[in-house]
C-alpha positions as CSV (number, residue, x, y, z in Angstrom):
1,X,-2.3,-25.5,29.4
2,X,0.7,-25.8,31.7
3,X,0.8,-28.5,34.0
4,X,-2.2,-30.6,31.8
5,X,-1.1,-33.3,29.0
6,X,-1.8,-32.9,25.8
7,X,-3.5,-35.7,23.9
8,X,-5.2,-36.6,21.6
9,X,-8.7,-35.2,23.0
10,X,-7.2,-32.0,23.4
11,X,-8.9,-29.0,21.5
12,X,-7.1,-26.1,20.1
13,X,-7.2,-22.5,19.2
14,X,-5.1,-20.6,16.2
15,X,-3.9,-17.8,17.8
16,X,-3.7,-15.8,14.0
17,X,-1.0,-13.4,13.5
18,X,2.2,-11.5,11.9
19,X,3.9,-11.4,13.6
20,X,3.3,-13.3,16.6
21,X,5.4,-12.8,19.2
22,X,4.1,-10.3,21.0
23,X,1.3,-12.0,21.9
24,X,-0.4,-12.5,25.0
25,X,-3.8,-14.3,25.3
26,X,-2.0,-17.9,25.0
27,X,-1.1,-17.5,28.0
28,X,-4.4,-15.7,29.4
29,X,-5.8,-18.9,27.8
30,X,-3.5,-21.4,29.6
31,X,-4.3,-20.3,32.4
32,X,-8.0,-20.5,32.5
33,X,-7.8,-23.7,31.0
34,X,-5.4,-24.8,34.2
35,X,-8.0,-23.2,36.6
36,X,-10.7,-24.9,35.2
37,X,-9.3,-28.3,34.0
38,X,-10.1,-27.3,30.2
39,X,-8.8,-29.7,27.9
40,X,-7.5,-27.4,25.2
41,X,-4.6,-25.3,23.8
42,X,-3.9,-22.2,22.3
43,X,-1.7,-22.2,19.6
44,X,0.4,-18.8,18.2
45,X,0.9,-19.0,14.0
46,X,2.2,-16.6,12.3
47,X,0.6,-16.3,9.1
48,X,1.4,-13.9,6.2
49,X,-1.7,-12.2,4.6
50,X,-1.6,-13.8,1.6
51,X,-1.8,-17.4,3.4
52,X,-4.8,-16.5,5.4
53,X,-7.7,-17.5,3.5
54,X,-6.2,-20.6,3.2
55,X,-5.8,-21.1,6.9
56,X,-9.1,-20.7,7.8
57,X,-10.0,-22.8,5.2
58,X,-8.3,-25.2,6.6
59,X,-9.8,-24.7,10.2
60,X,-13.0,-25.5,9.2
61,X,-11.9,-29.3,8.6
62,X,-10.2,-29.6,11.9
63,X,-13.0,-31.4,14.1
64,X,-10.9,-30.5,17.3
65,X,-10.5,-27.1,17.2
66,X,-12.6,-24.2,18.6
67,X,-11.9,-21.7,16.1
68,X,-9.2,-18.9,16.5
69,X,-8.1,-16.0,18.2
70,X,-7.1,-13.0,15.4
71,X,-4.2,-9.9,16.1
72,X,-3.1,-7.7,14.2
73,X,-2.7,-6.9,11.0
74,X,-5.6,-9.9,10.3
75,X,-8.9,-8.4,12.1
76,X,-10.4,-6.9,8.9
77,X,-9.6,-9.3,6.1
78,X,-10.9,-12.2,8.5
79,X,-14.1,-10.5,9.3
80,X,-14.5,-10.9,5.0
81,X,-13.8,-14.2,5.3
82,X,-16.2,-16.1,8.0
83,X,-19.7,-17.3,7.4
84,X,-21.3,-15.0,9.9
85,X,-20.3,-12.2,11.9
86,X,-21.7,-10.7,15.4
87,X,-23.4,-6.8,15.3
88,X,-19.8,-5.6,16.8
89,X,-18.1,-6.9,13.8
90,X,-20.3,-5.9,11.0
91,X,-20.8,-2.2,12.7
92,X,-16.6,-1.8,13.0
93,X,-15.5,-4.0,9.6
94,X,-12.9,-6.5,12.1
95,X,-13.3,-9.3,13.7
96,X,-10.9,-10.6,16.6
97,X,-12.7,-14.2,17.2
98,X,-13.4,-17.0,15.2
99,X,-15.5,-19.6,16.4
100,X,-15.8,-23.4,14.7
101,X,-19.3,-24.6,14.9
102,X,-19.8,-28.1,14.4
103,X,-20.6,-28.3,11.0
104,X,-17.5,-26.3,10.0
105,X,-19.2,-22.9,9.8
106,X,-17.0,-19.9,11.1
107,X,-18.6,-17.1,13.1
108,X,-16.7,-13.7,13.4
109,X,-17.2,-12.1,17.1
110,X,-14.9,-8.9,18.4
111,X,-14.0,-8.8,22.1
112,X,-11.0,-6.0,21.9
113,X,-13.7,-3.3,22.5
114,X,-15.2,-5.3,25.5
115,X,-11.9,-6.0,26.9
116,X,-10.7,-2.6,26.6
117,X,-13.7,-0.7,28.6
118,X,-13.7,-3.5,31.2
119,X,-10.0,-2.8,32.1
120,X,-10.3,0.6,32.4
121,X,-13.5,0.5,34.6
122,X,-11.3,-2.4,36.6
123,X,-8.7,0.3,37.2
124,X,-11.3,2.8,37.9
125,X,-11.8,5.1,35.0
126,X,-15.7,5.7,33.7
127,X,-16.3,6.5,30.4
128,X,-19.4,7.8,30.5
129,X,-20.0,11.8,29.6
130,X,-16.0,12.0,29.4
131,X,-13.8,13.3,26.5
132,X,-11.9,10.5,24.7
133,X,-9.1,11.4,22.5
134,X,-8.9,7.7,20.4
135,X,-5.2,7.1,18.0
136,X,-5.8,4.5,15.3
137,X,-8.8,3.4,13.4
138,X,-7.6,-0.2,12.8
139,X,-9.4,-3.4,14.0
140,X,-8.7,-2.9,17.4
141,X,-9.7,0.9,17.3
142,X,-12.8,0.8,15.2
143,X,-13.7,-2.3,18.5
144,X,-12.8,0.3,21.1
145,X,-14.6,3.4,19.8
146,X,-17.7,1.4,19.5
147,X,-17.2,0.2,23.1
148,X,-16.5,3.6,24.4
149,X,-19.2,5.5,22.4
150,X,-21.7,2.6,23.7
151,X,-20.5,3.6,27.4
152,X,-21.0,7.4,26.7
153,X,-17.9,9.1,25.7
154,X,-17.6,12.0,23.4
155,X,-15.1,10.6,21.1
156,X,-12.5,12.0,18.7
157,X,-10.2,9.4,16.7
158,X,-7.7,9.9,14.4
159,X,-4.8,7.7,12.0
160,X,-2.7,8.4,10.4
161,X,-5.2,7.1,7.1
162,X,-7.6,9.7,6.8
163,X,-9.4,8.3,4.4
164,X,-9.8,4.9,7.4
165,X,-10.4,7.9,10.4
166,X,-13.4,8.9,8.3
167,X,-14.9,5.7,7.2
168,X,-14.9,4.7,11.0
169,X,-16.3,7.9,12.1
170,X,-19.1,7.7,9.3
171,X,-19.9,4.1,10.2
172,X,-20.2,4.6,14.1
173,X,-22.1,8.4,13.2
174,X,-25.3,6.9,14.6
175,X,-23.8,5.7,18.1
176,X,-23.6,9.1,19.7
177,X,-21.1,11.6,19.8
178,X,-18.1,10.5,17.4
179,X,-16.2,12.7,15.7
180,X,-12.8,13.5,13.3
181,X,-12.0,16.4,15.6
182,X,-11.8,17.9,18.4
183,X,-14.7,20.5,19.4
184,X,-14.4,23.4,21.1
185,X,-14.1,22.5,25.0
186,X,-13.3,19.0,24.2
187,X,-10.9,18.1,27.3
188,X,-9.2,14.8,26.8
189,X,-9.9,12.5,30.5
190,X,-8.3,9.7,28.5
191,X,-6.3,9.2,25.5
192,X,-5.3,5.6,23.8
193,X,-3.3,4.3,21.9
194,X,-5.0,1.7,19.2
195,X,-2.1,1.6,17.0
196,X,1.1,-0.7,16.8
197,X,3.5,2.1,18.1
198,X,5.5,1.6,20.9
199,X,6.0,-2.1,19.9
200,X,8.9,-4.5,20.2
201,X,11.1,-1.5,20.5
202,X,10.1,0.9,19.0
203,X,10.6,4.0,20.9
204,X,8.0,6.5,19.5
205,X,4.8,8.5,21.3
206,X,1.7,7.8,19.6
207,X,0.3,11.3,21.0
208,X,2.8,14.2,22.6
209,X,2.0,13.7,26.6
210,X,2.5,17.9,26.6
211,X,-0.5,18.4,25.1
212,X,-3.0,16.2,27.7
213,X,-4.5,17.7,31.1
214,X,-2.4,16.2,33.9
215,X,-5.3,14.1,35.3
216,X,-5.8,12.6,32.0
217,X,-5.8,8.5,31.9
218,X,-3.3,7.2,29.4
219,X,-4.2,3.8,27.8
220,X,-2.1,1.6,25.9
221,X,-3.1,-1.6,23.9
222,X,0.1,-2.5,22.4
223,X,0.8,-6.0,24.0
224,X,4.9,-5.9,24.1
225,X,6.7,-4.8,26.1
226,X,4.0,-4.7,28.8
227,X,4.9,-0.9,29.3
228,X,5.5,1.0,25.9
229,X,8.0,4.0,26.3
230,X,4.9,6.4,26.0
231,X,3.4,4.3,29.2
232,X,6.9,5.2,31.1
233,X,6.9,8.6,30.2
234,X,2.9,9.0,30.9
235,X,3.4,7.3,34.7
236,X,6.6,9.5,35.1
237,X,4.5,12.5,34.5
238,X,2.0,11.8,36.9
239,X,-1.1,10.1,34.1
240,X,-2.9,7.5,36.0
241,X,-2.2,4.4,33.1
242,X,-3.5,1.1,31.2
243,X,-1.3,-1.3,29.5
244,X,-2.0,-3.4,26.9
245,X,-2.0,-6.9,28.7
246,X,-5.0,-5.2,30.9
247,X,-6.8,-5.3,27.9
248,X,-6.0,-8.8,27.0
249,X,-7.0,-9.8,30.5
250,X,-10.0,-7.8,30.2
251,X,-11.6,-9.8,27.1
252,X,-10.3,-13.4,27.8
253,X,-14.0,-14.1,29.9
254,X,-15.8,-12.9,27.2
255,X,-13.0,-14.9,24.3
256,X,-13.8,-18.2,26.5
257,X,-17.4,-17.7,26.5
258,X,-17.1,-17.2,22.1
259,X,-15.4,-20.1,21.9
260,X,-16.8,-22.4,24.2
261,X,-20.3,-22.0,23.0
262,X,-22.4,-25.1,22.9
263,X,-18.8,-26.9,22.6
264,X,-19.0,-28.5,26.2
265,X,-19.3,-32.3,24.6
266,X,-16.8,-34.1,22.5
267,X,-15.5,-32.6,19.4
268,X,-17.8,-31.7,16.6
């Protein structure tokens, strides 16, 4: 909330993590709440697995906060952990958004999906009848291949868990075209990367750039640095591109509107 005092009717978000630092929507958040003259914060903690039940225990007896914002490695075990969950989060298993109701009640939402498919129709990329080559079956992969099979795509994933590519697959079998692999004639128009590679250094290519049709739209959602080393490579060879913060940017309407729900009075 730069530029806006904090005090003691300010309202907070967790910003749930581990680590943390990669993050970006605080400061997605900090700036709508500038723009808007929103009272409220959001606040990064890194939390270990083991401490997070307790956290969101906790959360439900703080009458000034909104509820939370949830990164990695956390989206699954919270969506086991709130009192109710949206469609989105039951169909995938994670859960990115936690909102506080009044009473204490916690209600899981997911908005990486959302985010993701609004970014790339932002940049101009249409999912719709196209071939989709999907890396990772995590949290934020089982959100975006239930946002891209919802707009149309034919769409392969794979991790590195097989056992996690197949569950996914099986769950999302009866939103359209989903698959383990690829057909015959599948021709990748996009590929992305839903997995943590590429992160804080790390120099590895989620999926060899060789193999993808030069027109093919390369997608990123790792948050830090802003442009992986698979991004640089894909831009150098021509790929049209989307970078993780585009996603983040993407969902922050739709995190607002989760977390702001029916909150517009005093704290509850």
């Amino acid at each position: 909330m730069t530029g806006m005092a904090i005090s003691g009717k300010t309202r907070f978000v967790l910003m749930l993590g581990d680590p943390i630092v990669q993050v970006k929507a605080p400061a997605g958040f900090a700036a709508w709440a500038r723009d808007t003259g929103t009272d409220a914060v959001m606040l990064p903690v890194a939390v270990p697995e083991a401490a997070l039940p307790a956290t969101l225990e906790a959360l439900r007896g703080w009458r000034n906060c909104l509820g939370a914002v949830v990164t990695c490695p956390h989206k699954q075990a919270v969506a086991g952990l709130v009192d109710s969950v949206s469609p989105a989060v039951a169909l995938t298993g994670a859960c990115n958004v936690v909102r506080r109701a009044a009473d204490g009640q916690l209600h899981g939402e997911m908005t990486d999906g959302l985010g993701f498919v609004a970014a790339l129709r932002a940049n101009g990329f249409d999912p719709a009848g196209r071939d989709v080559q999907l890396v990772g079956a995590g949290g934020a992969g089982a959100a975006i291949a239930l946002a891209l099979a919802e707009a149309g795509a034919r769409l392969v994933i794979t991790d590195r868990d097989k056992a996690r590519q197949t569950a996914l697959v099986d769950r999302l079998s009866g939103q359209g075209r989903v698959l383990c692999a690829q057909p015959a004639g599948f021709s990748a128009a996009l590929v992305c990367n839903a997995t943590p590679v590429g992160m804080n250094g790390d120099t590895a290519h989620p999926w060899p750039l060789e193999d993808l049709p030069r027109d093919c739209f390369v997608a990123d959602i790792v948050p830090e640095p802003a442009e992986t080393p698979w991004i640089v490579a894909a831009r150098a060879r021509g790929h049209r591109v989307q970078t993780g913060p585009e996603m983040v940017a993407g969902q922050m309407p739709a995190i607002v509107d989760i977390l702001m729900a029916h909150r517009d009075g005093a704290e509850g």
